[in-house]
MARZA-334699 format. One record per residue (C-alpha): x, y, z; residue number from 1. Coordinates in nm, 2 decimals. Each point is the difference from the previous one (the first is absolute). Layout:
! residues N
SITE      x      y      z seq
SITE      X      Y      Z NUM
...
! end
This chain:
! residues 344
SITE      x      y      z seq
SITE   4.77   5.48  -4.64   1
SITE   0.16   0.35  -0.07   2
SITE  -0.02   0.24   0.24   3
SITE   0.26   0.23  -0.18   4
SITE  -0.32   0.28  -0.09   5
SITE  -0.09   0.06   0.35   6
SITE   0.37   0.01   0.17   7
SITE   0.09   0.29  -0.27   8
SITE  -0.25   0.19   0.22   9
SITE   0.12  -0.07   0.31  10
SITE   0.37   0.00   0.25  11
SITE  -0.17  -0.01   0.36  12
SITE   0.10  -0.16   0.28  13
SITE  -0.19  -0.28  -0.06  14
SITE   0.23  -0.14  -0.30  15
SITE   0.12  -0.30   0.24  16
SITE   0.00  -0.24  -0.27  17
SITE  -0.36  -0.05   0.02  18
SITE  -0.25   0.02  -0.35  19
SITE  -0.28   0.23   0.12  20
SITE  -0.07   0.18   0.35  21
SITE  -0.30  -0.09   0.19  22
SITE  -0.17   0.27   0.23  23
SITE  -0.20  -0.16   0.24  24
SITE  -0.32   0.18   0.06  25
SITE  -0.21  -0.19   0.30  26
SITE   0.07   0.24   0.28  27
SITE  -0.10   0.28  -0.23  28
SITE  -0.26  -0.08  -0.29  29
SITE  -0.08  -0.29   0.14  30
SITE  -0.11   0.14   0.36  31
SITE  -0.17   0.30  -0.11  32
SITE  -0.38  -0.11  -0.02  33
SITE   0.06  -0.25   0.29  34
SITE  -0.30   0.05   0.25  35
SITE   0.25  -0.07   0.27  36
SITE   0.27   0.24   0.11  37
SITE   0.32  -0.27   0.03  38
SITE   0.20   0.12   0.29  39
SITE   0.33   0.17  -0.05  40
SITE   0.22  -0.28   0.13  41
SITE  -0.11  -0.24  -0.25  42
SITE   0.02   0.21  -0.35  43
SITE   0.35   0.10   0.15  44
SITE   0.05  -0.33   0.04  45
SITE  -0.10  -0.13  -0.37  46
SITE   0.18   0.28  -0.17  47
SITE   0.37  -0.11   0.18  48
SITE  -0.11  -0.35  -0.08  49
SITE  -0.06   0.07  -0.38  50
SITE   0.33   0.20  -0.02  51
SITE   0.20  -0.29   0.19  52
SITE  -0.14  -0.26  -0.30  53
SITE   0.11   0.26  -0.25  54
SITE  -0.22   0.19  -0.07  55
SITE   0.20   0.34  -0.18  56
SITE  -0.34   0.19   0.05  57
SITE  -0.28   0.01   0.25  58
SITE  -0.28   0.22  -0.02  59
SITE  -0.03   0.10   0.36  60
SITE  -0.25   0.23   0.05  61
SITE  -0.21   0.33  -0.12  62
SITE  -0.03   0.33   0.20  63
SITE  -0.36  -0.01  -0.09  64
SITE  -0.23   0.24   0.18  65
SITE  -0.08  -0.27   0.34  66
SITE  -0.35   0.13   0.05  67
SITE  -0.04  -0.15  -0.42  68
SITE   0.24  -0.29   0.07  69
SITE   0.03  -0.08   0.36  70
SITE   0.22  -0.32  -0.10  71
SITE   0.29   0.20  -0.06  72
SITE  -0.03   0.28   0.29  73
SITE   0.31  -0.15   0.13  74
SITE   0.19   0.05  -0.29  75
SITE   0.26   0.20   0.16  76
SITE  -0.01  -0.23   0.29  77
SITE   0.04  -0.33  -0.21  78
SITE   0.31   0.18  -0.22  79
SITE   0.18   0.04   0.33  80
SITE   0.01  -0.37   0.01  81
SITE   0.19  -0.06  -0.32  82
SITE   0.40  -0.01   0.04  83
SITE   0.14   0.19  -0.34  84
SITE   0.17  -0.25  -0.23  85
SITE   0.22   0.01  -0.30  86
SITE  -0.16  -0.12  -0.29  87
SITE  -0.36   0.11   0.13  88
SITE  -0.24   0.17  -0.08  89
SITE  -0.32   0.06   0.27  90
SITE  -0.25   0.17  -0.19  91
SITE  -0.31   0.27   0.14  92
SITE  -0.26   0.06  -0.25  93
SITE  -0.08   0.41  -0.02  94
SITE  -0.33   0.10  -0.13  95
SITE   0.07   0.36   0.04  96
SITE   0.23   0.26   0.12  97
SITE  -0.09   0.00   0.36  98
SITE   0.11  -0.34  -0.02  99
SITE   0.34   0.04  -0.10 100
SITE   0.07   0.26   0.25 101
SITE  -0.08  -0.29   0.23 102
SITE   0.26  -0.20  -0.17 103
SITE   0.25   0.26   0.01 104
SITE  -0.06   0.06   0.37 105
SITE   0.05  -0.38   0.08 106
SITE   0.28   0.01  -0.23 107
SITE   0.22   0.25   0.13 108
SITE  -0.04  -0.16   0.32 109
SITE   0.16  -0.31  -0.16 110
SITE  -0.33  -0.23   0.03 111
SITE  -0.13   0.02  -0.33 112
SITE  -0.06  -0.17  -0.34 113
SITE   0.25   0.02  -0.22 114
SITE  -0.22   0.00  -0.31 115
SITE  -0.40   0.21  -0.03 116
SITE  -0.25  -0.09  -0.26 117
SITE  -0.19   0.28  -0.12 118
SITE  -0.33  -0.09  -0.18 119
SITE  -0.20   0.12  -0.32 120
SITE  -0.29  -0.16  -0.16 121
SITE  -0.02  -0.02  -0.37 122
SITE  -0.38   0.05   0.02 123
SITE  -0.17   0.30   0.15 124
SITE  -0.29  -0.22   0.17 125
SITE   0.23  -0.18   0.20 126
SITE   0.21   0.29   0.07 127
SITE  -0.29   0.12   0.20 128
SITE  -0.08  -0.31   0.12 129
SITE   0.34  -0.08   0.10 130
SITE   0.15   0.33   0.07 131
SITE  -0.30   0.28   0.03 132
SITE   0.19   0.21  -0.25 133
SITE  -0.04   0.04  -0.33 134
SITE   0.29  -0.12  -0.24 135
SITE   0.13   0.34  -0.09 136
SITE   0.00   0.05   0.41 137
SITE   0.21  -0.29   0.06 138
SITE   0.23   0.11  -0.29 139
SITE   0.09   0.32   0.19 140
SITE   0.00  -0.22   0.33 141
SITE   0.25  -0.26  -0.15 142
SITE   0.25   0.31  -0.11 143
SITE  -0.02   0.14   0.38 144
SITE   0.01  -0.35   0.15 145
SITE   0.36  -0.05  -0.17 146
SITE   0.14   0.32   0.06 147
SITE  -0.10  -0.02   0.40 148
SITE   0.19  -0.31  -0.04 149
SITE   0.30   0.12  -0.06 150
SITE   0.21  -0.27  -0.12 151
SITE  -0.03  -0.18   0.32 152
SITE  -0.17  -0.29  -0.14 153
SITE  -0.02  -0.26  -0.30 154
SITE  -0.33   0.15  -0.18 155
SITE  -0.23  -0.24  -0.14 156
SITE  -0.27   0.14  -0.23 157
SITE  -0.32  -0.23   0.03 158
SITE  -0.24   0.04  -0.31 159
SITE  -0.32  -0.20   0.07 160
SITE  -0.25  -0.13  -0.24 161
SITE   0.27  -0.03  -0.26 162
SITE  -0.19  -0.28  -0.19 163
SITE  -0.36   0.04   0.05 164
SITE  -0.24   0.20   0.21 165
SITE  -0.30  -0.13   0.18 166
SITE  -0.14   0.28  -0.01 167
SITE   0.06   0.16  -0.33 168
SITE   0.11  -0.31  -0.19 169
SITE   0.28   0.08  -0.25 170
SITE   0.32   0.14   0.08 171
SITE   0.18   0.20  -0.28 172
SITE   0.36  -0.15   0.04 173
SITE   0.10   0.33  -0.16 174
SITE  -0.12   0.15   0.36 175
SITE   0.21  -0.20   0.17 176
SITE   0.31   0.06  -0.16 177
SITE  -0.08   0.33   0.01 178
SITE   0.00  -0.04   0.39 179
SITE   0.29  -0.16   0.03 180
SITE   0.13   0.30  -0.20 181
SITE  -0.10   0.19   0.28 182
SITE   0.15  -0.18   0.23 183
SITE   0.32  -0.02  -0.16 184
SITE  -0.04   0.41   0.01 185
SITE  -0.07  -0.02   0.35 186
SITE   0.32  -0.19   0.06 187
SITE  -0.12  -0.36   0.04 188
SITE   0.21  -0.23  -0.15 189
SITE  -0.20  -0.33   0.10 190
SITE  -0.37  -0.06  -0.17 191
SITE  -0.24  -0.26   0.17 192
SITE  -0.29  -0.07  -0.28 193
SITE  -0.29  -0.11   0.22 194
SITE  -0.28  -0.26  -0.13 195
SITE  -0.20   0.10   0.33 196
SITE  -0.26  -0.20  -0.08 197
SITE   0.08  -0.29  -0.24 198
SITE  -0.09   0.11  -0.33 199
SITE   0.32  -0.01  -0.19 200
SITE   0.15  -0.32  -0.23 201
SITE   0.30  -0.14  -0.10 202
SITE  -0.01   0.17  -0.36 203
SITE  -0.07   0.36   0.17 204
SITE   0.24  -0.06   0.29 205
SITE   0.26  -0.05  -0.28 206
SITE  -0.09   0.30  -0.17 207
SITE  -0.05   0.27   0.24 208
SITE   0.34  -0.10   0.17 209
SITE   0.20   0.00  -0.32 210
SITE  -0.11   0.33  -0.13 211
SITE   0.05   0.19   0.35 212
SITE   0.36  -0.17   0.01 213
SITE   0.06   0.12  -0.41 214
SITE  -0.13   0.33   0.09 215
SITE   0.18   0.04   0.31 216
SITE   0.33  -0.26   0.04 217
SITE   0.13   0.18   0.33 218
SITE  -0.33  -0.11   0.18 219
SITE   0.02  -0.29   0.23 220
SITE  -0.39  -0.17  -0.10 221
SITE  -0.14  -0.15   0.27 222
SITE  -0.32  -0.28   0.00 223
SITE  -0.27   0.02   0.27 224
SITE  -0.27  -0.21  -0.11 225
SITE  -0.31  -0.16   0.15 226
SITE  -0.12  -0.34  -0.01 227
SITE  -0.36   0.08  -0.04 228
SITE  -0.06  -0.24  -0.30 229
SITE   0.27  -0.25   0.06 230
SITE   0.24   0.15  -0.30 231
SITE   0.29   0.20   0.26 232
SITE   0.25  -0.28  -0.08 233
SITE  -0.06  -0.05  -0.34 234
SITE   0.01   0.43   0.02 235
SITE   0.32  -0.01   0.16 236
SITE   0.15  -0.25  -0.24 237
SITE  -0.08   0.20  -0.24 238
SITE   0.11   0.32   0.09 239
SITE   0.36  -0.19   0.18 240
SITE   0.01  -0.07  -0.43 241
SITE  -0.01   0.37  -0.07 242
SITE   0.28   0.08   0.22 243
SITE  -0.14   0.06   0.34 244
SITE   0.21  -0.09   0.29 245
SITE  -0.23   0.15   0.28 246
SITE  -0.28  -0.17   0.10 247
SITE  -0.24   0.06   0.32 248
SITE  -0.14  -0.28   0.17 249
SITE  -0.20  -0.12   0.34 250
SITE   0.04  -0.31   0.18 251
SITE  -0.37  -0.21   0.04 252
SITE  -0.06   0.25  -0.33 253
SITE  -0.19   0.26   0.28 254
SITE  -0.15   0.39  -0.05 255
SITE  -0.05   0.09  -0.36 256
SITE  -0.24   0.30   0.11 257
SITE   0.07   0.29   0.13 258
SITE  -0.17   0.10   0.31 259
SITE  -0.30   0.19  -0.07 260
SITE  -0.08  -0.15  -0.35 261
SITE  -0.16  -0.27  -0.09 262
SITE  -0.01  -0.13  -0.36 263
SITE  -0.25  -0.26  -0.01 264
SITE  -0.03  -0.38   0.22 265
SITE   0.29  -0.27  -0.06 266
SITE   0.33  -0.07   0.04 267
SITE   0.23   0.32  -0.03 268
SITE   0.33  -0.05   0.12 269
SITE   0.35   0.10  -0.08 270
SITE   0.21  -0.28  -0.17 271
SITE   0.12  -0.30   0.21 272
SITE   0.35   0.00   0.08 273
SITE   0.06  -0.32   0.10 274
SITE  -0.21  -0.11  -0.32 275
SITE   0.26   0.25  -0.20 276
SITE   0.32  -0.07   0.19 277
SITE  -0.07  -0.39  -0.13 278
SITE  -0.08   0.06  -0.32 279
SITE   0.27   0.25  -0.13 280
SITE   0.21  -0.26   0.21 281
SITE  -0.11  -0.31  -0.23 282
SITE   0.08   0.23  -0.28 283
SITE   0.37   0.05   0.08 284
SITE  -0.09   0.39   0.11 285
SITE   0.20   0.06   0.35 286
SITE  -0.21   0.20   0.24 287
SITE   0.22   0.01   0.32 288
SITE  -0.28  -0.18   0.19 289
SITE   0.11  -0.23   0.22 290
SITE  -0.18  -0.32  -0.06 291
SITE   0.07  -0.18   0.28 292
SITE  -0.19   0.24   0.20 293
SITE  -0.31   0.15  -0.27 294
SITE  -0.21  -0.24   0.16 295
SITE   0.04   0.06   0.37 296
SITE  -0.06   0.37  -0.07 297
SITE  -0.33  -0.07  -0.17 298
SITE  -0.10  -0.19   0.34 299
SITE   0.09   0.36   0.20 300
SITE  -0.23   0.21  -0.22 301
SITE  -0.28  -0.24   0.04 302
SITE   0.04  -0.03   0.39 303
SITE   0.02   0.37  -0.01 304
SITE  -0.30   0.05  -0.20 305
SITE  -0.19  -0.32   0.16 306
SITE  -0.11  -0.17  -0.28 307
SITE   0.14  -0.20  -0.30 308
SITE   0.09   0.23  -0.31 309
SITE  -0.03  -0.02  -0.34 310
SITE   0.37  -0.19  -0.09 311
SITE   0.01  -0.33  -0.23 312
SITE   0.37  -0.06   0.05 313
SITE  -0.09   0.00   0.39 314
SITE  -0.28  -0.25  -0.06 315
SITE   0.26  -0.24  -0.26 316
SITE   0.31   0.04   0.09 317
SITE   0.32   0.17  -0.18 318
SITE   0.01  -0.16  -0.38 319
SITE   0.25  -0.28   0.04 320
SITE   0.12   0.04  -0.35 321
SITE   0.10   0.35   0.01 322
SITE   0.33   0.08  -0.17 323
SITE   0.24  -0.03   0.32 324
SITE  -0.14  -0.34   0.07 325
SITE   0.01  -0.13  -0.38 326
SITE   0.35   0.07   0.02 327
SITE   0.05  -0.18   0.36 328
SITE  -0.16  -0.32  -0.12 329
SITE   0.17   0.01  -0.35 330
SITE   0.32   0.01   0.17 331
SITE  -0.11  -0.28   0.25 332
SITE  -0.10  -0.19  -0.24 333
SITE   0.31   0.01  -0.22 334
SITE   0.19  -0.12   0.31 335
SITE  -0.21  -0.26   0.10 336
SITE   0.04  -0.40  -0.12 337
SITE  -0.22  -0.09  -0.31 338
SITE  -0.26  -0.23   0.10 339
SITE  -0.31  -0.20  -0.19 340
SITE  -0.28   0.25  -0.09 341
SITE  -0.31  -0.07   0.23 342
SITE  -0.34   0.03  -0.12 343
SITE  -0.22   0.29   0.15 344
! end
């Protein structure tokens, strides 16, 4: 597959040799409506193992207001855990300025993320749902966020509802290129297109990627898709065929809501990693994961979480005919002594 489109975009330092990037999301998105507050220790603990397996990008944590989100009250505390490494990025999602002075703070004190998410909606419903500002509001927030940031951090512009809104349906993809106009103005060089909650398709996944990478080729597009209708791989194959290399993922496919909205009943969670990190796998697309130990790490986030999540690959097993291990057995078997054929 050519992945030629998306690199054009993009000299970070994740270019290890690896196809696309994988952020992983479960200590962030994937905590956040958790009725239980996981202790400090642990999410520390989860984030140093995901970068150990090779993991270029974590999502650590938000500064969300802690009376709104008490999950992530420790958010300074929990970033104080993480050793800096070349080659990472820690990401703290911003919802508004207030936030990022937080970052900065923790930052200057050399305990930060390297990399903050500020978020838009491309609906106004959910922008007061979500944010309890308006969309012009959270426009002017977006331009104050990155200027209190002050170059000290990776910015990653988040537009959610990209695809589809659940509450106001359509999306005019001429909106959203007109955000990530904005966010381009802003000085945001990397895009995330959110599906938040599972309404978008191969055929518009395609579409809506290709014409904000036509319309803006210095712009690193990012995926962040849910799997709320079972269609986030076939989404992210898709869009890896457009040219995206960045693609955010949870292991045991957890959160997929933000923390004081609900969308309706049903499965709502981020994309699987380990489900992903197999499949682009099989398909001959290096992620950087370390295979040998995807699986054990989907055992941690279910004993942290108490209960089994929502993972095929951890249920089946790594595909045994993925690419690296066609080639192993083709080369075994070229070296091995020709026998009868046996009947199976």
């Amino acid at each position: 597959m050519n992945l030629d489109q998306g690199k054009k975009a993009e000299a970070s330092l994740e270019d290890d040799g690896r196809d696309v990037v994988l952020c992983e999301c479960f200590a962030r998105d994937g905590l956040q409506h958790e009725p239980d507050f996981l202790p400090t220790a642990t999410k520390v603990a989860l984030v140093r193992r995901f970068a150990d397996i090779g993991f270029a990008r974590v999502e650590a944590t938000s500064y969300s207001n802690p009376k709104v989100v008490p999950q992530f009250a420790d958010a300074t505390d929990m970033l104080r855990g993480l050793p800096r490494r070349a080659g990472v990025f820690y990401k703290a999602t911003c919802a508004n300025v207030r936030a990022v002075e937080r970052a900065v703070a923790d930052a200057d004190a050399g305990i930060g993320a390297n990399e903050i998410s500020l978020l838009v909606s491309a609906t106004e419903t959910h922008s007061m749902k979500n944010l309890a500002r308006s969309r012009a509001d959270q426009w002017a927030n977006i331009r104050q966020m990155a200027q209190a940031a002050g170059g000290r951090f990776r910015l990653i512009g988040t537009i959610s509802m990209a695809f589809g809104c659940s509450f106001e349906g359509h999306v005019d993809p001429g909106t959203v290129i007109e955000d990530a106009g904005r966010m381009r103005e802003a000085g945001v060089r990397h895009v995330t297109l959110g599906d938040t909650t599972g309404i978008a398709t191969p055929v518009t996944t395609r579409a809506l990627f290709r014409r904000m990478m036509a319309e803006f080729p210095d712009i690193v597009p990012i995926a962040h898709f849910h799997d709320t209708r079972g269609t986030g791989l076939a989404n992210y194959v898709a869009a890896l065929e457009a040219g995206v290399r960045h693609f955010d993922c949870a292991f045991g496919g957890v959160g997929g809501h933000p923390a004081k909205v609900r969308y309706g009943g049903g499965h709502t969670g981020n994309v699987c990693t380990e489900d992903l990190v197999d499949l682009f796998e099989n398909m001959g697309v290096g992620t950087g994961i370390d295979l040998d130990s995807l699986l054990s790490t989907v055992e941690a986030c279910e004993q942290a979480l108490g209960r089994p999540l929502q993972g095929r690959v951890a249920r089946s097993g790594l595909n045994p005919l993925r690419v690296g291990a066609q080639a192993t057995s083709a080369s075994a078997s070229a070296s091995a002594p020709t026998s009868a054929p046996g009947i199976h």
